[in-house]
C-alpha positions as a Python dict, from the first residue, in 0.01 Angstrom:
ca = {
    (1, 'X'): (0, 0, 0),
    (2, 'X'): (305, 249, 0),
    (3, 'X'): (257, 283, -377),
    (4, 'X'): (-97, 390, -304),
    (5, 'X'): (-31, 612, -13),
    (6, 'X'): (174, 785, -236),
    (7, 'X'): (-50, 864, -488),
    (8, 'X'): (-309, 959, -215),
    (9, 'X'): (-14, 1201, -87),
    (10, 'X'): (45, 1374, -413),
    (11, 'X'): (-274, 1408, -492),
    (12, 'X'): (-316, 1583, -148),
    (13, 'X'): (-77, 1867, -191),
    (14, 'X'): (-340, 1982, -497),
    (15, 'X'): (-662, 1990, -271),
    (16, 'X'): (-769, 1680, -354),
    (17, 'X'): (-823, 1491, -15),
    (18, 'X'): (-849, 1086, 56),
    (19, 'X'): (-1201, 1005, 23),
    (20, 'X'): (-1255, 1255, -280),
    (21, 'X'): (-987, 1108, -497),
    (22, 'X'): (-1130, 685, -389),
    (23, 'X'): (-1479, 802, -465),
    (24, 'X'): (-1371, 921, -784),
    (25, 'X'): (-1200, 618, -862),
    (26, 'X'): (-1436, 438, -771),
    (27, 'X'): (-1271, 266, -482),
    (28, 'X'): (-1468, 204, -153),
    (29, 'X'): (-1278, 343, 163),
    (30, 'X'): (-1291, 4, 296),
    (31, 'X'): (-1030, -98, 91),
    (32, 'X'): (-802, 123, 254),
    (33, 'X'): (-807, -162, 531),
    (34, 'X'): (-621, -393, 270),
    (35, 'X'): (-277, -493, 264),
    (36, 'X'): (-259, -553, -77),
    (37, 'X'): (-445, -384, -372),
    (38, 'X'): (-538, -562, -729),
    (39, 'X'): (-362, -382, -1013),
    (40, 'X'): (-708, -282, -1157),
    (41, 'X'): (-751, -86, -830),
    (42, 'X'): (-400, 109, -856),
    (43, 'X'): (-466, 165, -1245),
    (44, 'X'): (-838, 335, -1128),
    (45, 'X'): (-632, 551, -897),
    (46, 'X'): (-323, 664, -1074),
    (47, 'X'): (-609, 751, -1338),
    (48, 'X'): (-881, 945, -1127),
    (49, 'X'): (-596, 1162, -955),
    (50, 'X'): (-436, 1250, -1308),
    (51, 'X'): (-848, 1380, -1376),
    (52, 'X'): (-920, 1514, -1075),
    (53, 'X'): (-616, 1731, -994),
    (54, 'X'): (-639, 1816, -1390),
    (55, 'X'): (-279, 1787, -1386),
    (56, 'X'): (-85, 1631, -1667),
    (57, 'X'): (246, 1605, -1471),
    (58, 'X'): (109, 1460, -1151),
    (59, 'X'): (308, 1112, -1251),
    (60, 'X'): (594, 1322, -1243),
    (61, 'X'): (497, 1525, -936),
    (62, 'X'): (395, 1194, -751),
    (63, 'X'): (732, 1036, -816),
    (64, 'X'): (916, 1295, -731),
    (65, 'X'): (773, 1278, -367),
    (66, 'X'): (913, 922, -307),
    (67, 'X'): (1129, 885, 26),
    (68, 'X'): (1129, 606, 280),
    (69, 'X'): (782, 563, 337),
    (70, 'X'): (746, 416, 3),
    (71, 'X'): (956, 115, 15),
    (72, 'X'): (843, -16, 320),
    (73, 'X'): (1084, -260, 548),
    (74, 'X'): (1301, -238, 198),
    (75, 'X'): (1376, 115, 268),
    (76, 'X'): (1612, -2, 577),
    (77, 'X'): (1809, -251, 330),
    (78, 'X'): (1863, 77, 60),
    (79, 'X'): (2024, 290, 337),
    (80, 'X'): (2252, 60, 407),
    (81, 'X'): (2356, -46, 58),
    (82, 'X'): (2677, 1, -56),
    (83, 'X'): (2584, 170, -398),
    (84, 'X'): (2307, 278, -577),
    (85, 'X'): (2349, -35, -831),
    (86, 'X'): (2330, -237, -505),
    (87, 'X'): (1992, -23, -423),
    (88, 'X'): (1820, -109, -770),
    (89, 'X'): (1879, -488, -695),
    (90, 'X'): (1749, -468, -389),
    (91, 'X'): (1438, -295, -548),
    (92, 'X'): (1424, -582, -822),
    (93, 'X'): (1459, -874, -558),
    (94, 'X'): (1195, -709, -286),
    (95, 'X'): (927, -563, -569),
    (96, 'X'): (669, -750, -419),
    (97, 'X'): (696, -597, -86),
    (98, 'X'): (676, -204, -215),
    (99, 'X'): (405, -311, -521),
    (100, 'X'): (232, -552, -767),
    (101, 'X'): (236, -248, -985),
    (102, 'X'): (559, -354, -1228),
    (103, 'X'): (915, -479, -1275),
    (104, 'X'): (1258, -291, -1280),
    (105, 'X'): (1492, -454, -1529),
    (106, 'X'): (1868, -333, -1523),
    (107, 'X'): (2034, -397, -1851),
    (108, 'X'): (2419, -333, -1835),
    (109, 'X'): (2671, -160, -2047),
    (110, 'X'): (3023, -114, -2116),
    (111, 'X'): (2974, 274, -1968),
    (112, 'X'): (2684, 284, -1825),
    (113, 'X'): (2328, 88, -1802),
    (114, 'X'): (1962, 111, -1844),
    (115, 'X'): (1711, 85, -1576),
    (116, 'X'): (1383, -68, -1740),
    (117, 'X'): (1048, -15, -1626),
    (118, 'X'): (811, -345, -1694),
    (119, 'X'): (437, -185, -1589),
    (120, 'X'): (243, -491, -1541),
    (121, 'X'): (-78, -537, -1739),
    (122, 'X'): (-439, -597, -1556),
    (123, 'X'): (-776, -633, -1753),
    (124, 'X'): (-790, -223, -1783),
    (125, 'X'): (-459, -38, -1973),
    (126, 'X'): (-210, 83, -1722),
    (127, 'X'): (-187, 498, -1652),
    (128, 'X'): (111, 631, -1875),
    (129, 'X'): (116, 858, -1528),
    (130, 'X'): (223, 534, -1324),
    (131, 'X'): (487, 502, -1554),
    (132, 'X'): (622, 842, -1512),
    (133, 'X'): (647, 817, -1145),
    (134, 'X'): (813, 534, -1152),
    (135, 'X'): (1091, 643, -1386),
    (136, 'X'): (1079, 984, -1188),
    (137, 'X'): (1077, 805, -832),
    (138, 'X'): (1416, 662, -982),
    (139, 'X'): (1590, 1022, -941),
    (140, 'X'): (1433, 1093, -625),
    (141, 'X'): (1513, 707, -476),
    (142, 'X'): (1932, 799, -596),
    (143, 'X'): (1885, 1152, -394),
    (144, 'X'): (1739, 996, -102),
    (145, 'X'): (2047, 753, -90),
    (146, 'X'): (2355, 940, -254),
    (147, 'X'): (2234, 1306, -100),
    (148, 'X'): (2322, 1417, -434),
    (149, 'X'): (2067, 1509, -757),
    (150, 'X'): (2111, 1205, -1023),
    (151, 'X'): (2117, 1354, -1396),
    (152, 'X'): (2076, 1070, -1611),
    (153, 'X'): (2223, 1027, -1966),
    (154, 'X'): (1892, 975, -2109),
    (155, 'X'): (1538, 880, -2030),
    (156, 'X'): (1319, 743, -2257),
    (157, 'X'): (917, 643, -2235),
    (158, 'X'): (751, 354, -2437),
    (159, 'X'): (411, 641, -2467),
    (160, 'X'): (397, 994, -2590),
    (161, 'X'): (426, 1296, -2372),
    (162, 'X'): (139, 1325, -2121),
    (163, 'X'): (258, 1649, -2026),
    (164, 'X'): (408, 1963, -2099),
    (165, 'X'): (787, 1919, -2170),
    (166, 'X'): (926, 2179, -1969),
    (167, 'X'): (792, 1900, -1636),
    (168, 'X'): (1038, 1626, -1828),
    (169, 'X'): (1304, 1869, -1793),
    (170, 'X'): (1293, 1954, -1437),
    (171, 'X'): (1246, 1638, -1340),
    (172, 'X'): (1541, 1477, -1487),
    (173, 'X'): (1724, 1730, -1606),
    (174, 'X'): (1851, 1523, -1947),
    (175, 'X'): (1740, 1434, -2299),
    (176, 'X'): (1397, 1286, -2291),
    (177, 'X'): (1219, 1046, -2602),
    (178, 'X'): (934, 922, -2672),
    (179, 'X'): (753, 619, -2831),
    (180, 'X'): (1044, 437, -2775),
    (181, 'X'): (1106, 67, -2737),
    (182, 'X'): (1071, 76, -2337),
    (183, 'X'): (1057, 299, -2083),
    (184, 'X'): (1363, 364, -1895),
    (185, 'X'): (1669, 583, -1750),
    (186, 'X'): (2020, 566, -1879),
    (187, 'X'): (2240, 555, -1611),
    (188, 'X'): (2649, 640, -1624),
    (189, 'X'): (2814, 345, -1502),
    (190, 'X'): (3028, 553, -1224),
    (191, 'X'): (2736, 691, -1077),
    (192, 'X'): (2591, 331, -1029),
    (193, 'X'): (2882, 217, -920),
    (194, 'X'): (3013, 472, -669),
    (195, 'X'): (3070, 398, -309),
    (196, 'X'): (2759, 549, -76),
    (197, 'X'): (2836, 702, 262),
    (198, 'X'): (2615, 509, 484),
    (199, 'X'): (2673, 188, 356),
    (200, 'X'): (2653, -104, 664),
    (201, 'X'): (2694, -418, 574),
    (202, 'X'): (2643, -572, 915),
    (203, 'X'): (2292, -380, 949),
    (204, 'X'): (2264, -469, 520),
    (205, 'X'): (2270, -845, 681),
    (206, 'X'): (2004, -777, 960),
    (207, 'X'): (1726, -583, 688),
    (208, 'X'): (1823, -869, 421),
    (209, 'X'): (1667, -1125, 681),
    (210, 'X'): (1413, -926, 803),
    (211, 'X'): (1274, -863, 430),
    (212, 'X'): (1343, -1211, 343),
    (213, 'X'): (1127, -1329, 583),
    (214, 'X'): (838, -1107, 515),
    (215, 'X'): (863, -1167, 136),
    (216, 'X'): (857, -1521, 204),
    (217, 'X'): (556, -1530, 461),
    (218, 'X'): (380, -1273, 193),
    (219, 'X'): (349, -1581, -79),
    (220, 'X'): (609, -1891, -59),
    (221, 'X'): (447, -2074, -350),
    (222, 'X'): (535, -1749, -562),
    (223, 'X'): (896, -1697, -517),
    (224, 'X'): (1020, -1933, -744),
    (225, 'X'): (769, -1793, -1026),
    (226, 'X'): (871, -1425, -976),
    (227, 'X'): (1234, -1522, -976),
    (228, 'X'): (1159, -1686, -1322),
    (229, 'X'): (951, -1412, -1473),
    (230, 'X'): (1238, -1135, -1339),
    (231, 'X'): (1486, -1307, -1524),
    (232, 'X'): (1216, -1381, -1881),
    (233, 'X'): (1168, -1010, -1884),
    (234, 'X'): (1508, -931, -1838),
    (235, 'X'): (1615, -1171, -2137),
    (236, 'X'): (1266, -1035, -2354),
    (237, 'X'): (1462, -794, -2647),
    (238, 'X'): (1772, -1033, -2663),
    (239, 'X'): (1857, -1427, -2733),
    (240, 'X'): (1534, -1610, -2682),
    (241, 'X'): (1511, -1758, -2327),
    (242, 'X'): (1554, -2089, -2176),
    (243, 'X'): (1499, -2299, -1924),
    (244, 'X'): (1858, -2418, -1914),
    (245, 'X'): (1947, -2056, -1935),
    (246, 'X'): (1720, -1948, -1671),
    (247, 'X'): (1864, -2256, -1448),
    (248, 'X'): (2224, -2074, -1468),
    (249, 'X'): (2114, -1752, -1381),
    (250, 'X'): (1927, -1827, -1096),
    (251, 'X'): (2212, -2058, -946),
    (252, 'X'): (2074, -2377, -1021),
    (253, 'X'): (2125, -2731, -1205),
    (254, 'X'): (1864, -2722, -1499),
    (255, 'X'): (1733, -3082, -1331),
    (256, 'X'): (1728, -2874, -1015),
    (257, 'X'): (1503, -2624, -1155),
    (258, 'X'): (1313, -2825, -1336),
    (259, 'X'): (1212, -3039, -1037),
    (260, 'X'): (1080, -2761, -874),
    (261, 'X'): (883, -2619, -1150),
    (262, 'X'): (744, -2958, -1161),
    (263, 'X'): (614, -2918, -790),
    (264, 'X'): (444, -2635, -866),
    (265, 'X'): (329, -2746, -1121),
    (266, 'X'): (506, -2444, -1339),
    (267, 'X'): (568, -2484, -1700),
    (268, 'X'): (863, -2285, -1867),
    (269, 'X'): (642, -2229, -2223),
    (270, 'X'): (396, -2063, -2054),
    (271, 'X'): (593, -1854, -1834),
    (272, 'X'): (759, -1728, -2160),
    (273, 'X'): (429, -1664, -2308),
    (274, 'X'): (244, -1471, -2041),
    (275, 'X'): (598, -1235, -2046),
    (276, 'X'): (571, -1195, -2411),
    (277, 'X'): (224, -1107, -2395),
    (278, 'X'): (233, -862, -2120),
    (279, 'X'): (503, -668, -2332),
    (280, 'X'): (329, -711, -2627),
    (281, 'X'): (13, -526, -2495),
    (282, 'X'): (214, -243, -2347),
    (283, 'X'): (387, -191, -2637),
    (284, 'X'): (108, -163, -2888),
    (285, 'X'): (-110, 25, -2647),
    (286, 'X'): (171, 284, -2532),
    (287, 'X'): (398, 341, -2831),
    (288, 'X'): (364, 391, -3191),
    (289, 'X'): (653, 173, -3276),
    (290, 'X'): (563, -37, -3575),
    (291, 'X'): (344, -333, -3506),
    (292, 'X'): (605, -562, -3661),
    (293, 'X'): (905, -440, -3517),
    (294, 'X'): (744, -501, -3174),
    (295, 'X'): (674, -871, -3272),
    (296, 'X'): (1070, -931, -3413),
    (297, 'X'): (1173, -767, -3067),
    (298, 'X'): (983, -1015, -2876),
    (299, 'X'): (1144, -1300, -3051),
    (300, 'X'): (843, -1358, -3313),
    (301, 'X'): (1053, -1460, -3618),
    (302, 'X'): (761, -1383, -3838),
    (303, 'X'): (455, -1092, -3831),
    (304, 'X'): (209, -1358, -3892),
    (305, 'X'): (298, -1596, -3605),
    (306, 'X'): (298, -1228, -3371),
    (307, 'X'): (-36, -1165, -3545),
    (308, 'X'): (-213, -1503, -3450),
    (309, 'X'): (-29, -1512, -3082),
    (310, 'X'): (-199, -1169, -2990),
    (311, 'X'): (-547, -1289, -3142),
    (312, 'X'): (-465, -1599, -2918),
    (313, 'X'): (-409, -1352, -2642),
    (314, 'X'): (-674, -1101, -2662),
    (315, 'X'): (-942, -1188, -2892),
    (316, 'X'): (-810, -908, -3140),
    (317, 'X'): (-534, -801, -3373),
    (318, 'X'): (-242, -604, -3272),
    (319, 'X'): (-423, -298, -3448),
    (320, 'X'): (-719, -326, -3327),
    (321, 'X'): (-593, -333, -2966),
    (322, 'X'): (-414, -54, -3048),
    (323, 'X'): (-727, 128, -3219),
    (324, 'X'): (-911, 28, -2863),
    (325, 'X'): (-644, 132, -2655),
    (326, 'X'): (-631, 465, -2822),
    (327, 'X'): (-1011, 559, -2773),
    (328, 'X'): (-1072, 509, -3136),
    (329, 'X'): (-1409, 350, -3254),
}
């Protein structure tokens, strides 16, 4: 619920109080009483409060406004990192503890690296507003830490500007695209990489177990699962996964892994398939890339095998989900 009581908090500081803002989204207040919030109900909020405030740049306003209140116990294991690369990957392996909301992908480079943003998809089209914050709540998360302002190389959304461009300037202070591949910040490797002054590792060790243990008690059955869809939608725009791949990168014998998907009763296929389609419908819905570049990214060899795995998906073409997603009759 941090993620929400963020939101709730931005939305605040433009006269828009608590029970205004759920009634508008048509939330009940009892839901407030919830630990945990489907994405359909974050997507209704991010989405009233960009409305109701009337502001185009409350994603970017809302992000902005992250500090340790919105990581939860995880905020105790980023002060004590030992830099801000260490920071992100304690983001990535605690997600589930701050929000349902998305995944944070880091892909490295020779001189620096980009940090990904992976919105995840419910039955209604994510806010491009939830999308901002996040990438914005990137810069503020690296100020909290380092003390000092992060200026990234580049940031870049998957969607068109929702706002007016002088709000993507003072919030990151760099080049900004749009209707781009993915949405993401471009990071200098040294920055990443630089030694923070309150790094611990003795209290690191003490916040590791404590958010171990409540990320464990919060769904065992799922851990296994959200390691494996981490590391699919880190692999999505390269070499085509695997479950002998996957095996390696997650420290494991492939018969090892492979035992325990069988447990669960977890198939690798499908796993592949539900990443593929969840970028596939954020990609069409929030970017005017080409439809067929978007299926060649995802690993479809051919247009026409994309084509019939997003009718299998959703009932409808790749244009005509864009067409929908875009208001268009």
């Amino acid at each position: 619920m941090s993620w929400v009581n963020t939101v709730l908090g931005a939305a605040q500081r433009q006269g828009v109080e608590r029970d205004a803002l759920l009634g508008a989204a048509g939330i009940p207040l009892t839901e407030m009483a919830r630990e945990r919030w489907p994405i359909d109900h974050i997507t209704r909020l991010w989405c009233a409060a960009a409305r109701v405030t009337g502001d185009p740049g409350f994603g970017l306003k809302a992000g902005a406004l992250v500090g340790p209140a919105s990581f939860n116990a995880v905020s105790y294991l980023l002060q004590s990192a030992p830099t801000l690369r260490e920071s992100i990957a304690v983001v990535q392996k605690y997600q589930r503890l701050i929000s349902d909301g998305g995944r944070l992908q880091m892909l490295p480079g020779a001189q620096s690296s980009w940090l990904v943003y992976h919105p995840r998809q419910g039955r209604l089209p994510f806010s491009p507003h939830q999308i901002e914050a996040v990438l914005a709540s990137v810069v503020a998360l690296a100020h909290w830490i380092s003390g000092t302002f992060l200026r990234p190389l580049k940031v870049q959304f998957s969607q068109g500007a929702v706002g007016p461009m002088a709000g993507y300037h003072a919030a990151f202070r760099c080049p900004v695209e749009f209707d781009q591949a993915f949405s993401g910040v471009l990071i200098d490797n040294a920055v990443l990489d630089a030694p923070l002054p309150q790094a611990d590792a003795q209290l690191a060790r003490i916040h590791q177990e404590y958010a171990a243990a409540r990320l464990a008690a919060l769904s065992p059955p799922e851990v296994l699962v959200q390691d494996l869809r981490r590391w699919i939608d880190s692999q999505l725009y390269g070499q085509v996964p695997t479950r002998d791949r996957a095996a390696e990168a997650l420290g494991l014998s492939p018969r090892t892994l492979a035992r325990r998907m069988q447990r669960r009763q977890l198939d690798f296929s499908s796993l592949l398939d539900e990443a593929r389609r969840d970028a596939a419908l954020h990609a069409v819905a929030n970017s005017s890339q080409a439809l067929a570049d978007i299926g060649q990214g995802l690993g479809f060899a051919e247009p026409s095998t994309f084509w019939r795995a997003f009718k299998r998906w959703t009932g409808m073409t790749p244009a005509q989900w864009r067409r929908q997603a875009a208001g268009a009759p």
